[in-house]
Steps between C-alpha positions, in 0.01 A plus 500: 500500500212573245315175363648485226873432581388134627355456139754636300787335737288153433498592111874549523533114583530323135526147430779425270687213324829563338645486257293808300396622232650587230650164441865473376631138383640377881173649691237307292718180519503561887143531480394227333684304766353645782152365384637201377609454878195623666241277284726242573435523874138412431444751841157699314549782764841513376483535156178724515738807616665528224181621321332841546186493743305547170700276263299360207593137390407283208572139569409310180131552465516654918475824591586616806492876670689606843730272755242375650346296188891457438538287827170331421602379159870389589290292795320306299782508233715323756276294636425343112888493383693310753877533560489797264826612334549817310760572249461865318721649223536880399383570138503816498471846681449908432399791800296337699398185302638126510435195309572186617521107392409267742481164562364307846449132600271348724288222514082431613387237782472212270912603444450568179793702397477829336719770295325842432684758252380824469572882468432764710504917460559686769466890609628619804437862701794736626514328783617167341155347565322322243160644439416237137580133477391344156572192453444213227558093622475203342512145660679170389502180679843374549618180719672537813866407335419799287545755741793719498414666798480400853523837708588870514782613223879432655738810543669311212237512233429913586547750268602550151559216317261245664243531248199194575415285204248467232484147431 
């Protein structure tokens, strides 16, 4: 065995994240769940594999570079919005690119309740992993009897046709 077959064979092991690029209609749909589903596990770890190692976020005026920042700024993230809940929406899609609608709920530790909208762009390697997160949020206070969301989406509400909100 020369020295490099141990390299090359470790090379040969690639992380990946279906569905992939290029996007078609039912793929990007099926993506935008799967995050919608991981965020909504609130596990940082979790979430932070379905970026590249070297996946560049911005977060409303946050930047953030690599998993490991990733994990560190869903931390704190989760730590600040309590009982977190994530709805997202496909906009739009083309190769390897996906915009999304989104809307979450959570509330602070006075219980002040809270309903962030925003829009996010996303671009994704061959591998299905997504190596630039951009997203825009904005905050509104709501009351609790506001909500309309109290958990991860039901097998009912999946796919298209089940559209969230505006007002």
């Amino acid at each position: 065995m020369t020295q490099a077959e141990p390299r090359d064979r470790d090379a040969a092991v690639v992380e990946s994240r279906p569905p992939f690029p290029p996007f078609t209609p039912e793929t990007a749909l099926a993506k935008v769940q799967a995050a919608e589903d991981g965020w909504n596990t609130r596990d940082p770890d979790r979430v932070s594999r379905a970026y590249t190692v070297d996946s560049i976020w911005r977060n409303r005026d946050v930047f953030v570079q690599g998993r490991e920042q990733i994990v560190e700024f869903l931390t704190l993230k989760w730590e600040r919005e309590l009982d977190y809940v994530l709805r997202k929406s496909l906009w739009g899609f083309r190769e390897n690119r996906i915009a999304v609608r989104f809307q979450y709920e959570w509330h602070d530790d006075t219980d002040q309740w809270w309903r962030s909208y925003g829009n996010e762009l996303w671009e994704f390697d061959q591998h299905g992993l997504m190596r630039r997160r951009e997203a825009s949020i904005n905050d509104l206070t709501i009351s609790s009897t506001e909500r309309r969301w109290f958990g991860p989406r039901p097998e009912d509400e999946r796919g298209p046709g089940h559209d969230i909100p505006l007002l």
